[in-house]
gemmi code that builds the backbone of each chain (N, CA, C; Angstrom):
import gemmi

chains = {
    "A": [
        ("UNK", (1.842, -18.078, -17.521), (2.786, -17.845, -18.617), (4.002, -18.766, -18.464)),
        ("UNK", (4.790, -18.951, -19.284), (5.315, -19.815, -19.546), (6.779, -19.458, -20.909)),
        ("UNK", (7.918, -19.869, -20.406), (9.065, -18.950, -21.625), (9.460, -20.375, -22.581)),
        ("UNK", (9.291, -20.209, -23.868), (9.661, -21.130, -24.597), (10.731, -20.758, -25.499)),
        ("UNK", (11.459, -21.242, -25.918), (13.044, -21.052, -27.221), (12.306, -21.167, -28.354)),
        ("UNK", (12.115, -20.458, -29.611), (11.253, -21.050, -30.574), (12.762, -20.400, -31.853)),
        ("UNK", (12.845, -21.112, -32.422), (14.126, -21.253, -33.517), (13.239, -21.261, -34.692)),
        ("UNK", (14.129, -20.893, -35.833), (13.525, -20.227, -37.749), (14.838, -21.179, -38.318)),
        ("UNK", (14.249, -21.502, -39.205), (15.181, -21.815, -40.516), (15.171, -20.971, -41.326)),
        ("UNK", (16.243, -21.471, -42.399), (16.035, -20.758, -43.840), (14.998, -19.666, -44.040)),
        ("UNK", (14.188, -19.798, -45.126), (13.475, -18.489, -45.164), (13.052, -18.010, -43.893)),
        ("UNK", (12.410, -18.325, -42.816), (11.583, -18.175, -42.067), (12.961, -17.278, -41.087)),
        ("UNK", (13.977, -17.364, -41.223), (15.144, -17.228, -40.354), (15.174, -15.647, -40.535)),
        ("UNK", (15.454, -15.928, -42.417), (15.470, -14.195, -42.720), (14.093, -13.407, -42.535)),
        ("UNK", (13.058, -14.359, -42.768), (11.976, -13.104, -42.013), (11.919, -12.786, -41.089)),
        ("UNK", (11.913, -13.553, -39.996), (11.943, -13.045, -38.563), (13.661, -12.513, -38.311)),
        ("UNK", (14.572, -12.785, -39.132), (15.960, -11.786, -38.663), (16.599, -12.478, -37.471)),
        ("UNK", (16.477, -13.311, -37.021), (16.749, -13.832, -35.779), (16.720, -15.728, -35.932)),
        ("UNK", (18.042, -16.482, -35.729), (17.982, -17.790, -35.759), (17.199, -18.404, -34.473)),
        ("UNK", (16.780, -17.972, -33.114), (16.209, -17.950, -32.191), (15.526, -16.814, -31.605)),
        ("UNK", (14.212, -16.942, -30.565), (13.899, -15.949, -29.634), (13.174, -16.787, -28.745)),
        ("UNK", (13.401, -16.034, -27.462), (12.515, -16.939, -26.472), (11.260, -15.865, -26.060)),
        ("UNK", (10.165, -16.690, -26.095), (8.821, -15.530, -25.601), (8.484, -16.513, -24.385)),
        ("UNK", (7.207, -15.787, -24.076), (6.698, -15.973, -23.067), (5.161, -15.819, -23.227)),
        ("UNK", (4.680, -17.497, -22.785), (3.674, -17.388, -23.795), (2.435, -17.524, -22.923)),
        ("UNK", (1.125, -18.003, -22.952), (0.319, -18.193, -21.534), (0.184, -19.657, -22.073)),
        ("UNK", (-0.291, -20.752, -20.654), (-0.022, -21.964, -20.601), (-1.301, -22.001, -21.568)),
        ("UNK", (-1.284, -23.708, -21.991), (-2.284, -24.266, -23.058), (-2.370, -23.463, -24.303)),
        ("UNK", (-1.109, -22.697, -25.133), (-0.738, -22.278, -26.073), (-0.828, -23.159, -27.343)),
        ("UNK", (-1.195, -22.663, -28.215), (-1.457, -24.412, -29.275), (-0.297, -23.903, -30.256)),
        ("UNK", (0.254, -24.517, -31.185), (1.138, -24.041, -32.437), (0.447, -23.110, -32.967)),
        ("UNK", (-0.716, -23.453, -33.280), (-1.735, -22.263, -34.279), (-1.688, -20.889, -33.238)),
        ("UNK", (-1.632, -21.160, -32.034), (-1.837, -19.578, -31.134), (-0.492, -19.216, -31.059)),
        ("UNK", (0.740, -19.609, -31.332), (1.875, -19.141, -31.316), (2.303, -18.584, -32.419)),
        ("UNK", (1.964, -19.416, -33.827), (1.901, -18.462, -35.174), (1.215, -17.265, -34.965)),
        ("UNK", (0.163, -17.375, -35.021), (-0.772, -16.202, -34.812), (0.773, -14.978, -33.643)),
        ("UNK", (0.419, -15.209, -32.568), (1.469, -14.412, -32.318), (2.802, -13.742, -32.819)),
        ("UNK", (3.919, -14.698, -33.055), (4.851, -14.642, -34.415), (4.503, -13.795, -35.022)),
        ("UNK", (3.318, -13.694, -36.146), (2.959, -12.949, -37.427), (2.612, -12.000, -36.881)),
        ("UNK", (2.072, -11.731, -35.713), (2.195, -10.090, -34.767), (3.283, -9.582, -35.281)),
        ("UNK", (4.051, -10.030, -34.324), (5.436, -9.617, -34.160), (6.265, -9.342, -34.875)),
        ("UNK", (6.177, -10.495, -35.682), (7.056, -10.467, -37.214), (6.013, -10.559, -38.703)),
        ("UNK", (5.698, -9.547, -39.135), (4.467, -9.489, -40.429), (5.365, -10.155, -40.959)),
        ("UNK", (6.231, -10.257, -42.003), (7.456, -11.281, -42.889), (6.343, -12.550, -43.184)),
        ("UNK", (6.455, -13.186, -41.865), (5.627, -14.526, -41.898), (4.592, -14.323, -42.580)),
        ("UNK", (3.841, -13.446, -42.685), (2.304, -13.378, -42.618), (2.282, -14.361, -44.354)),
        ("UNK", (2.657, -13.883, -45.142), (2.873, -14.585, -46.967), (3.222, -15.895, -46.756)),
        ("UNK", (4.126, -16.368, -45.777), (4.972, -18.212, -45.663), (3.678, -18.957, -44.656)),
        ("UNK", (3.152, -17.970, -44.211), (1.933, -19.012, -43.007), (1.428, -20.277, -43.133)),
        ("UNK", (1.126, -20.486, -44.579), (0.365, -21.610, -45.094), (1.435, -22.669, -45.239)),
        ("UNK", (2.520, -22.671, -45.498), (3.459, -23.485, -45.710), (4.613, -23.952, -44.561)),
        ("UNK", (4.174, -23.050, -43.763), (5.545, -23.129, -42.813), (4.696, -24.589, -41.456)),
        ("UNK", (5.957, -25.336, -41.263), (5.710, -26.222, -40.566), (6.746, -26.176, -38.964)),
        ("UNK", (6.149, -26.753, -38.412), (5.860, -26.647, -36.973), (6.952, -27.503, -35.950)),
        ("UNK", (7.810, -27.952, -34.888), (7.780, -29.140, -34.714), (8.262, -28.959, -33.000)),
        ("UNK", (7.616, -29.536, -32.047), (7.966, -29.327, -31.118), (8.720, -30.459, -30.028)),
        ("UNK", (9.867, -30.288, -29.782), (10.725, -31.645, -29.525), (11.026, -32.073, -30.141)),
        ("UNK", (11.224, -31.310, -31.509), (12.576, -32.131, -32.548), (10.818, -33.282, -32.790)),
        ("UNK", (9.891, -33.502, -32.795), (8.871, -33.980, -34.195), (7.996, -33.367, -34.891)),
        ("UNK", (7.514, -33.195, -35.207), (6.714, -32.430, -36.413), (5.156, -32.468, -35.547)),
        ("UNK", (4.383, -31.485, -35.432), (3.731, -30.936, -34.402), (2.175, -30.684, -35.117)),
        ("UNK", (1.164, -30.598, -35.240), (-0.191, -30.149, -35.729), (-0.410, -28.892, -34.953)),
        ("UNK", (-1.168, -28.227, -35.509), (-1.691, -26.597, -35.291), (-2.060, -26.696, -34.049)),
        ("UNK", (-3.295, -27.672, -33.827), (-4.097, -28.028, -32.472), (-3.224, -28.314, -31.434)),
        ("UNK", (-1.705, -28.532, -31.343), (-1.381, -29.141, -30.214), (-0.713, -27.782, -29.462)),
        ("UNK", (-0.781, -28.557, -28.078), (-0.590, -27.382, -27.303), (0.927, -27.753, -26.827)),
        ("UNK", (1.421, -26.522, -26.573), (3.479, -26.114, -25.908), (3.320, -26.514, -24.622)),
        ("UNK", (4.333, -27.399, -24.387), (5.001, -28.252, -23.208), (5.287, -27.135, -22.666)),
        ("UNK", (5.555, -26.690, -21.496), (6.825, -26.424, -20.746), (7.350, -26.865, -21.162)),
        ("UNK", (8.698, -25.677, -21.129), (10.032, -25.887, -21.674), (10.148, -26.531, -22.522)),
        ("UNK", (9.485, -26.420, -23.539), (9.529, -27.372, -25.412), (10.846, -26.086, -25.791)),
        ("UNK", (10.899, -27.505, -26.689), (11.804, -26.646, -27.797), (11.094, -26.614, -29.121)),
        ("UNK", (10.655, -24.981, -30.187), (10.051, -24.966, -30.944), (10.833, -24.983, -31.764)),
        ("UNK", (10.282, -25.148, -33.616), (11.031, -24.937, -34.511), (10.304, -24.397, -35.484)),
        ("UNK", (10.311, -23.539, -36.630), (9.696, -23.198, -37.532), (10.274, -23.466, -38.706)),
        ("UNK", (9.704, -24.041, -39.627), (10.470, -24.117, -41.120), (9.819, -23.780, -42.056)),
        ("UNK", (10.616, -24.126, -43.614), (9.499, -24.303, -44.426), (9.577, -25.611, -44.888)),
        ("UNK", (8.900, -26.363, -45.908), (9.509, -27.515, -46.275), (10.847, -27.918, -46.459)),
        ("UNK", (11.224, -29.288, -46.134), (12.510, -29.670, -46.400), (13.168, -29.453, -47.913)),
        ("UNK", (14.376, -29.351, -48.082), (14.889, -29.400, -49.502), (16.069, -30.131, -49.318)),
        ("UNK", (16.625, -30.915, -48.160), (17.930, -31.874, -48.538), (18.284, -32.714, -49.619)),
        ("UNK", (19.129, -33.486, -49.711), (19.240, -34.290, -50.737), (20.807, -33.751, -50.940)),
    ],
    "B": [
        ("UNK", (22.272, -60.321, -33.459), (23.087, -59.359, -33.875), (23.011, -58.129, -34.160)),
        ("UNK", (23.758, -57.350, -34.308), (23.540, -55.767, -33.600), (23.776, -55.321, -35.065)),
        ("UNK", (22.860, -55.102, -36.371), (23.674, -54.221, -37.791), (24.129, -53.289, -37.745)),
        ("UNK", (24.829, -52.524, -38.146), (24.855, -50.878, -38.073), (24.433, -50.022, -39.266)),
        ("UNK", (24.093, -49.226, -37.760), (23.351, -47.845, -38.430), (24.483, -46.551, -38.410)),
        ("UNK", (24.920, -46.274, -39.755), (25.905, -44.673, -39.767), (25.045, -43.851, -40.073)),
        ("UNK", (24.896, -42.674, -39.024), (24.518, -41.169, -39.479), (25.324, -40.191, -39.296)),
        ("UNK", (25.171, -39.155, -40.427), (26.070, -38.629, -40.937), (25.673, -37.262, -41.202)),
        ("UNK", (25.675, -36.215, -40.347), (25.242, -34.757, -40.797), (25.973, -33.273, -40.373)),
        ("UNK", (27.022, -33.324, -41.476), (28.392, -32.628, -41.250), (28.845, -32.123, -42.400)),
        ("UNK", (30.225, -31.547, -42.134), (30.725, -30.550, -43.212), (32.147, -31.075, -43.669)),
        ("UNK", (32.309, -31.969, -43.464), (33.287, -33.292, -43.551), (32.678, -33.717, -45.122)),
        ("UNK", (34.076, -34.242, -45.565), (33.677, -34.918, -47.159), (33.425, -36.463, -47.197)),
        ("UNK", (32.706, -36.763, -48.169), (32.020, -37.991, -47.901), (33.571, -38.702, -47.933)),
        ("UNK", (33.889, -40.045, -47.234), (34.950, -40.929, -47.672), (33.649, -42.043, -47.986)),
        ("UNK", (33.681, -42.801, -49.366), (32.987, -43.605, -49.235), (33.261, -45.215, -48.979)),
        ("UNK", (34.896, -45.683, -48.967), (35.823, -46.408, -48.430), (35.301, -46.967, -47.065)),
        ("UNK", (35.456, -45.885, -46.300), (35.710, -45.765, -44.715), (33.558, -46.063, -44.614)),
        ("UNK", (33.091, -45.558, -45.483), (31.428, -45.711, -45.026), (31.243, -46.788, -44.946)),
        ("UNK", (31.778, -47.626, -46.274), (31.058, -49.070, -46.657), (31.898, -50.179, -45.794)),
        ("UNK", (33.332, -49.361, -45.142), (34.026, -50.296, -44.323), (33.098, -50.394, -42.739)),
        ("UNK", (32.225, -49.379, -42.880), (31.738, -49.854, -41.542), (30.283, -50.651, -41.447)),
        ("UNK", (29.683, -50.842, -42.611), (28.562, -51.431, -42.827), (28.322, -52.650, -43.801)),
        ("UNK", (29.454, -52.965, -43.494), (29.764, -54.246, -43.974), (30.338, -55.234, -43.105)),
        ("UNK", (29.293, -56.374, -43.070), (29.874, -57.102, -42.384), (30.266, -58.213, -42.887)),
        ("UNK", (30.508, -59.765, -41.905), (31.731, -60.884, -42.474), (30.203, -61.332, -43.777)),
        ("UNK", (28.728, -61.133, -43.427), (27.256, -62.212, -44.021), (27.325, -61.109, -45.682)),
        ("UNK", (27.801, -60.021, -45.674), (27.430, -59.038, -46.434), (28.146, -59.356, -47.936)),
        ("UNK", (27.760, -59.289, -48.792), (27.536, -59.685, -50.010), (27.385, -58.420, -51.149)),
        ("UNK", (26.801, -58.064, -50.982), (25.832, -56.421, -51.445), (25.870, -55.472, -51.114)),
        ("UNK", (25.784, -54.323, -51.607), (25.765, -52.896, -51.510), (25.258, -52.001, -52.380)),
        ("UNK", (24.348, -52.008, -51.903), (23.331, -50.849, -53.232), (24.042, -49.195, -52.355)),
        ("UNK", (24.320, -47.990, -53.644), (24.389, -46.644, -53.183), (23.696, -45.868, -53.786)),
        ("UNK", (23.117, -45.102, -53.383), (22.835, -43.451, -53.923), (23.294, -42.564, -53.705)),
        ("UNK", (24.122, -41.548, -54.011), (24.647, -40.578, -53.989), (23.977, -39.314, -54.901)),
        ("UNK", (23.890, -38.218, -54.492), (23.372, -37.076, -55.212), (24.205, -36.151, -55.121)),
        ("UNK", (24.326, -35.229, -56.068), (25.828, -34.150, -55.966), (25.205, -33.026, -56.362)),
        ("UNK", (26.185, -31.583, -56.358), (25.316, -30.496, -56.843), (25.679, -30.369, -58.465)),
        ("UNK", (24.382, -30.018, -59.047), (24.012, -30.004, -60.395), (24.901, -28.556, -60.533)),
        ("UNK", (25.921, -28.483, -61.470), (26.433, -27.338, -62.079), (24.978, -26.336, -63.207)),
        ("UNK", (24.627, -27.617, -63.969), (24.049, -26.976, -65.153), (22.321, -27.856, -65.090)),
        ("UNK", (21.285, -26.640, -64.719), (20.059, -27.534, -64.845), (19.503, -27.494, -66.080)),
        ("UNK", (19.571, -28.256, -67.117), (18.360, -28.483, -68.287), (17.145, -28.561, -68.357)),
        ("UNK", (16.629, -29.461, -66.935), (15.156, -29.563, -66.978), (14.368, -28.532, -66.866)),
        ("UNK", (13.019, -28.236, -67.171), (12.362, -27.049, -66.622), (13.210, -25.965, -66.619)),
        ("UNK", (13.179, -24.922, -65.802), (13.666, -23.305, -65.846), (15.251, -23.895, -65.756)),
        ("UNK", (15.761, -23.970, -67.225), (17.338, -23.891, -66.811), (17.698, -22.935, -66.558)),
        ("UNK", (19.107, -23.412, -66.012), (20.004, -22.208, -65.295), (21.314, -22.721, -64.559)),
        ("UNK", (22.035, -22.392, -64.061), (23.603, -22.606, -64.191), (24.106, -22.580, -62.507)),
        ("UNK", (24.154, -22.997, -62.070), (24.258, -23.167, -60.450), (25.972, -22.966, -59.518)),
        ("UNK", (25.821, -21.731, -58.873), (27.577, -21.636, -58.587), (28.064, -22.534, -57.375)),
        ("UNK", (27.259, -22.713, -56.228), (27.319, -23.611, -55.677), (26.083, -23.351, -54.733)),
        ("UNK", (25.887, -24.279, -53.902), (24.599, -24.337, -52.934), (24.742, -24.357, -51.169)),
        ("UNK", (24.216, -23.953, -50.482), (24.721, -23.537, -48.670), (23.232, -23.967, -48.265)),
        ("UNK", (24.011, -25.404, -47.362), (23.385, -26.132, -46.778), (23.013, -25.965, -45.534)),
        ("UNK", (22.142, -25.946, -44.752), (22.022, -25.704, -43.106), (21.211, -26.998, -42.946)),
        ("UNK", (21.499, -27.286, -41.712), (20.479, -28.539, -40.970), (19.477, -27.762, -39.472)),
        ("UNK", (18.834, -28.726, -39.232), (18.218, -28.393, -37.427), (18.700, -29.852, -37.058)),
        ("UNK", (20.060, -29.984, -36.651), (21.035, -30.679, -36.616), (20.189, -32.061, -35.493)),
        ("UNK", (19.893, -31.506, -34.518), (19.360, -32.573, -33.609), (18.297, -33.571, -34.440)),
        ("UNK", (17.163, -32.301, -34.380), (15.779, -32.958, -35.270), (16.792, -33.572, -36.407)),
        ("UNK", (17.723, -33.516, -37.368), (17.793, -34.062, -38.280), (18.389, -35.436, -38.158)),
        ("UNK", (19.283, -35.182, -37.405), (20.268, -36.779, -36.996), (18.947, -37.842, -36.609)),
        ("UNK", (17.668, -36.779, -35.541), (16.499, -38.432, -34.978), (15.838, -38.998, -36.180)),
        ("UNK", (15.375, -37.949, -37.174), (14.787, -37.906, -38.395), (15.502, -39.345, -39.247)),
        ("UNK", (17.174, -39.096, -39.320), (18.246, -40.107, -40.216), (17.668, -41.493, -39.529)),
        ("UNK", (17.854, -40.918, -38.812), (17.868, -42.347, -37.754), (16.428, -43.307, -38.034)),
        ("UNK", (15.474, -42.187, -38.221), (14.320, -42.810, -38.721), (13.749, -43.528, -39.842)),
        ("UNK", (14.222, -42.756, -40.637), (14.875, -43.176, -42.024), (15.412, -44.721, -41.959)),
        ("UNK", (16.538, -44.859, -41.044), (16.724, -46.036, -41.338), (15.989, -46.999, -40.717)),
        ("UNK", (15.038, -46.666, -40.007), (14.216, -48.115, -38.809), (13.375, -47.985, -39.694)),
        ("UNK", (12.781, -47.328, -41.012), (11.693, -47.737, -41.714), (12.223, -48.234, -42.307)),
        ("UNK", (13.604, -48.224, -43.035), (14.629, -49.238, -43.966), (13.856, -50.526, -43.361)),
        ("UNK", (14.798, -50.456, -42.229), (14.514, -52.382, -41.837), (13.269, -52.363, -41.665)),
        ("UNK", (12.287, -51.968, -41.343), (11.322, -52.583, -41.061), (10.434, -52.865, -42.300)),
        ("UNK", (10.734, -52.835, -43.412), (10.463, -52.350, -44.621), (10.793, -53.777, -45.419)),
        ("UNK", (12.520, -54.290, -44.926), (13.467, -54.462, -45.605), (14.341, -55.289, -44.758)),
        ("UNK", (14.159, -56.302, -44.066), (14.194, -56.967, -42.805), (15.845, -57.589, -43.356)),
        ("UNK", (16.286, -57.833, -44.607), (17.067, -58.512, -44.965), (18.219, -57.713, -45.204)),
        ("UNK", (17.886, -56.071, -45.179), (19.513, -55.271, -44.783), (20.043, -55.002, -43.501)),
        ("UNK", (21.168, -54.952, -43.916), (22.088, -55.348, -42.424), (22.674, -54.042, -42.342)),
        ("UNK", (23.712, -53.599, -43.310), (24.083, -52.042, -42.699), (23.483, -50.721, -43.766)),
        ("UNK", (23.428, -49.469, -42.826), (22.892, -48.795, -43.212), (23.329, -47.399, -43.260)),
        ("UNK", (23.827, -46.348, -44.090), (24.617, -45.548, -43.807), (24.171, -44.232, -44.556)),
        ("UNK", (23.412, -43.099, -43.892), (22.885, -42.195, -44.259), (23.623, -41.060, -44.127)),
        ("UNK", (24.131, -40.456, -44.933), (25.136, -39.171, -44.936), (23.817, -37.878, -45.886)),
        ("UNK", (24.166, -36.684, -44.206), (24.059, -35.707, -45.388), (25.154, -34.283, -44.817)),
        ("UNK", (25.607, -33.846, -45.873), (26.798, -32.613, -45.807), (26.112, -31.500, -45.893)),
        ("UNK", (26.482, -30.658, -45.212), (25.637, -29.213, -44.985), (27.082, -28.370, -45.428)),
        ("UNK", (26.543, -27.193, -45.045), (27.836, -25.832, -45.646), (27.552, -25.955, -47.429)),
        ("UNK", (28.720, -25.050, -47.197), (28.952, -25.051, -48.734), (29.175, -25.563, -49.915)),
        ("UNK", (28.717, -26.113, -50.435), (29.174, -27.147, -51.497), (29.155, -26.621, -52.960)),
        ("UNK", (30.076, -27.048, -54.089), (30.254, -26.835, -55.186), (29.889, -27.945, -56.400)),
        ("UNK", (29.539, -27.418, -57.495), (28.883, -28.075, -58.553), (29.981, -29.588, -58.519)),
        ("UNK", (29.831, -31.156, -58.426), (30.443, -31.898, -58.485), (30.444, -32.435, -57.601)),
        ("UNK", (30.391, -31.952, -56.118), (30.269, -32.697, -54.995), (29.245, -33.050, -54.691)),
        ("UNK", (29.779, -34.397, -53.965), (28.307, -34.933, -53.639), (27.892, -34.849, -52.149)),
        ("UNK", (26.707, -34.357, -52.173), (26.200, -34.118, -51.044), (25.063, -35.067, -50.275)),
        ("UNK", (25.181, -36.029, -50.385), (24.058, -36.887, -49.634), (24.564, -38.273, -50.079)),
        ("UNK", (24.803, -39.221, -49.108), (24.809, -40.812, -49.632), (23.832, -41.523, -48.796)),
        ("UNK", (23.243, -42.536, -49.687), (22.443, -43.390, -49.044), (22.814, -45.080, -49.293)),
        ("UNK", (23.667, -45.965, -48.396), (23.969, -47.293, -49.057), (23.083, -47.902, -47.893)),
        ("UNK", (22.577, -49.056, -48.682), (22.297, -50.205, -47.801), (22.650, -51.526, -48.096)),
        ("UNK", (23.272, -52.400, -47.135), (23.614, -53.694, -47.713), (23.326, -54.853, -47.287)),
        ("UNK", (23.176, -55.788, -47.691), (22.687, -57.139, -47.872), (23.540, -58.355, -48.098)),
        ("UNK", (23.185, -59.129, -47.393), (24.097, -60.619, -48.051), (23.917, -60.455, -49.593)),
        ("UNK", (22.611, -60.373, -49.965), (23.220, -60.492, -51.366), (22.193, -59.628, -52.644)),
        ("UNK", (21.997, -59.235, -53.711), (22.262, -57.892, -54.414), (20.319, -58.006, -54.610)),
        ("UNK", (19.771, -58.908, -54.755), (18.456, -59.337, -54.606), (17.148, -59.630, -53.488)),
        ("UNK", (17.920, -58.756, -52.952), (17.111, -58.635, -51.109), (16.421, -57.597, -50.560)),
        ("UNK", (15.990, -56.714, -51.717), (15.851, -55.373, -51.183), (16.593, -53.606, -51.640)),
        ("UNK", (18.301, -54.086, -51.704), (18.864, -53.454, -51.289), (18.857, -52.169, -52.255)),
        ("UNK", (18.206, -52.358, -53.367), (18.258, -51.329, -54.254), (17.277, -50.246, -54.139)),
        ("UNK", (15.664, -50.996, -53.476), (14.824, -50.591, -53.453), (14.864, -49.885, -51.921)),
        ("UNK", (15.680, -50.023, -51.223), (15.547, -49.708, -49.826), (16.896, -48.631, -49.772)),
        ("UNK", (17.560, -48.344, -50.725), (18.564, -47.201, -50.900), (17.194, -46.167, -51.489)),
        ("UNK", (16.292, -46.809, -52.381), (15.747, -45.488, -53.051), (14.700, -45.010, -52.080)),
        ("UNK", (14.032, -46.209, -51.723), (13.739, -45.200, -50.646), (14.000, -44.530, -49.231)),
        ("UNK", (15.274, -44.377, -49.229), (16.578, -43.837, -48.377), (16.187, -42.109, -48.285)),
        ("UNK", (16.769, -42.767, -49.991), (16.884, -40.806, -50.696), (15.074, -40.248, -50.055)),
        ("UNK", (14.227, -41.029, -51.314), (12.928, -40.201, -51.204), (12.818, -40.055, -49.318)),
        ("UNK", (12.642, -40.460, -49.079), (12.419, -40.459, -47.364), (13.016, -39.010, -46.675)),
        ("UNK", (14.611, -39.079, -46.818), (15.322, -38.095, -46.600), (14.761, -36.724, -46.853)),
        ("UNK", (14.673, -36.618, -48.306), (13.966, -35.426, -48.816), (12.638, -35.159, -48.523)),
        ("UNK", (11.805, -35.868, -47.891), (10.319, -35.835, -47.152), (10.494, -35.487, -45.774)),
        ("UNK", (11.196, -35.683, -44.957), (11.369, -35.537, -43.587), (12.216, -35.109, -42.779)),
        ("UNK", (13.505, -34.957, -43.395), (14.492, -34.809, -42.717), (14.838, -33.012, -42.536)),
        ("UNK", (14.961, -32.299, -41.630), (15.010, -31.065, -42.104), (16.155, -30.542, -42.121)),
        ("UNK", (16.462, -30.021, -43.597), (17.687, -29.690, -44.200), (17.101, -28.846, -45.029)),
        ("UNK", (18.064, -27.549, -45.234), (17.057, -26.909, -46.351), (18.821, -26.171, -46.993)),
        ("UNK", (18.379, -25.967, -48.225), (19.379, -25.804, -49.511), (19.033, -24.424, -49.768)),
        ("UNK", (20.717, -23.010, -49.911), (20.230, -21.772, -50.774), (20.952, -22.509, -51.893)),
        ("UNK", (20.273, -22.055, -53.245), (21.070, -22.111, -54.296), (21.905, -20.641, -54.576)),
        ("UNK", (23.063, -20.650, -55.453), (23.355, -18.985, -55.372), (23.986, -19.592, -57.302)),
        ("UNK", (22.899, -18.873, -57.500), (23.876, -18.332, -59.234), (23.862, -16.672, -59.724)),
        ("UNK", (24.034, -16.886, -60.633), (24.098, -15.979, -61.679), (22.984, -14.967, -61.822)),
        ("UNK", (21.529, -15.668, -61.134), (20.326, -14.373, -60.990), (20.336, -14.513, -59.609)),
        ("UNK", (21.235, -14.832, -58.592), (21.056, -14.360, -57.476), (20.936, -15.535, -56.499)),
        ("UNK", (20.663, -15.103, -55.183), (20.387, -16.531, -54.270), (18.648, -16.658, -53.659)),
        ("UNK", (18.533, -17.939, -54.052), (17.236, -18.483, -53.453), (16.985, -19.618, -52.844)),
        ("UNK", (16.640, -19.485, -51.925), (16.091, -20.796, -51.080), (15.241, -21.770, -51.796)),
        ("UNK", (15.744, -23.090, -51.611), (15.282, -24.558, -52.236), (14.410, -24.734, -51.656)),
        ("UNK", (12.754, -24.752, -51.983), (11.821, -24.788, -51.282), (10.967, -26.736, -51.286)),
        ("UNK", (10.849, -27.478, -50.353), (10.645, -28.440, -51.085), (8.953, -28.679, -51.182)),
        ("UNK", (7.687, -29.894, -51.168), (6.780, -29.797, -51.595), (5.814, -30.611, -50.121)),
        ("UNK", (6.970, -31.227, -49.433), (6.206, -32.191, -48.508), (5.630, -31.946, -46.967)),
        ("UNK", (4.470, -32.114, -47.030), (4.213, -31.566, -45.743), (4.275, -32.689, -44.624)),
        ("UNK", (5.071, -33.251, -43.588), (4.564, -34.676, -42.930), (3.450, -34.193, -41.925)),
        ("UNK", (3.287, -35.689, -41.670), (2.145, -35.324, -40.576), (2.532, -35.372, -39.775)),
        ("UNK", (1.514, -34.651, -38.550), (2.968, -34.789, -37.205), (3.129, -36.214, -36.512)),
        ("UNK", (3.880, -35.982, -35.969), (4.831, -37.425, -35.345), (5.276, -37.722, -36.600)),
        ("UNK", (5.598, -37.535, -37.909), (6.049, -38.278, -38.719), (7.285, -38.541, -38.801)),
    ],
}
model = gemmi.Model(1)
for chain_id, residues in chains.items():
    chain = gemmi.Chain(chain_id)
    for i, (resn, *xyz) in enumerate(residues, 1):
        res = gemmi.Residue()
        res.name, res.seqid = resn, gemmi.SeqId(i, " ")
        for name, pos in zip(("N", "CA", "C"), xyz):
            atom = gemmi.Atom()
            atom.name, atom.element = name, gemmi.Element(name[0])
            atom.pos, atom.b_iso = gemmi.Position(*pos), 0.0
            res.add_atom(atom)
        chain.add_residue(res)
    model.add_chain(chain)
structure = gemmi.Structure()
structure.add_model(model)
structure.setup_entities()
């Protein structure tokens, strides 16, 4: 196991209620096995799943990849700046 | 020679004086801008009347993101020299402008128009910033459409 920081934006912020949480996850964790977890924890997500994007180390991350030690996660939904 | 690159992701008001004084140099000639502000009144599609909009960033990821933004500029666009990507988070009101994108050039035919626009589009594809709007039926999150791929 292994403790990672995983941070929410915007919508994803108010579903899970929390701008950060750190879990503790088991090693070779992929993004897709950490959502899956998340949407345990927090149902909210379960409706944004399809849309919400990923990024680990500050870049933008695929489902398949697996959590560093000590990564820093992020969850969003699409960008809207401008 | 070393061009410069300004990034800009704060709650500070744009000066656009002080921007173009730093991305301009003695060869520079040109200056293409984009600026985008918040829309008081939308006509297009579902109108509706906008009181102001609350900006948040993922401040780190967003500044490497700007930054990226601009190395596809040049690499794109070999003939701009400075480059100055602003975006303002917090609160903002109908009139202000919230995002600048200039790039400049010795001279007005080099790029520089086409490499501001795709400043903006870029920004709004990658950069993560996300917008509540708050009017009159309430507040909702600005959802946008782009998914990158990773490493993007």
């Amino acid at each position: 196991m292994h403790t990672v920081k995983v941070m929410f934006f915007a919508t994803l912020r108010d579903y899970v209620g929390a701008k950060s949480v750190e879990l503790e996850i088991p090693v070779q964790t992929t993004i897709l096995g950490l959502t899956e977890l998340l949407i345990k924890r927090y149902p909210g997500l379960e409706k944004v799943k399809d849309s919400m994007m990923a990024a680990i180390n500050r870049e933008y991350a695929a489902n398949e990849q697996v959590i560093p030690e000590k990564a820093e996660i992020a969850f969003f939904p699409p960008v809207s700046g401008g | 020679m070393e061009y410069p690159t300004v990034i800009s992701l704060n709650e500070s008001e744009l000066d656009l004086d002080a921007l173009l004084a730093q991305i301009t140099l003695p060869t520079t000639g040109a200056c293409a801008i984009f600026t985008g502000m918040v829309r008081g009144q939308t006509l297009r599609g579902d109108a509706h009347d906008t009181a102001y909009l609350e900006y948040e960033g993922y401040q780190p990821m967003a500044e490497s993101k700007m930054r990226q933004v601009a190395e596809e500029i040049r690499q794109k666009w070999p003939s701009i020299e400075g480059i100055a990507i602003v975006q303002r988070i917090g609160r903002l009101y109908p009139g202000t402008p919230t995002t600048l994108i200039a790039c400049t050039a010795a001279h007005r035919n080099t790029g520089v128009f086409e490499a501001a626009h795709y400043g903006i589009d870029r920004l709004k594809e990658i950069v993560p910033v996300w917008k509540k709007e708050i009017g009159s039926q309430g507040e909702e999150w600005v959802e946008g459409n782009y998914h990158p791929k990773p490493g993007e």
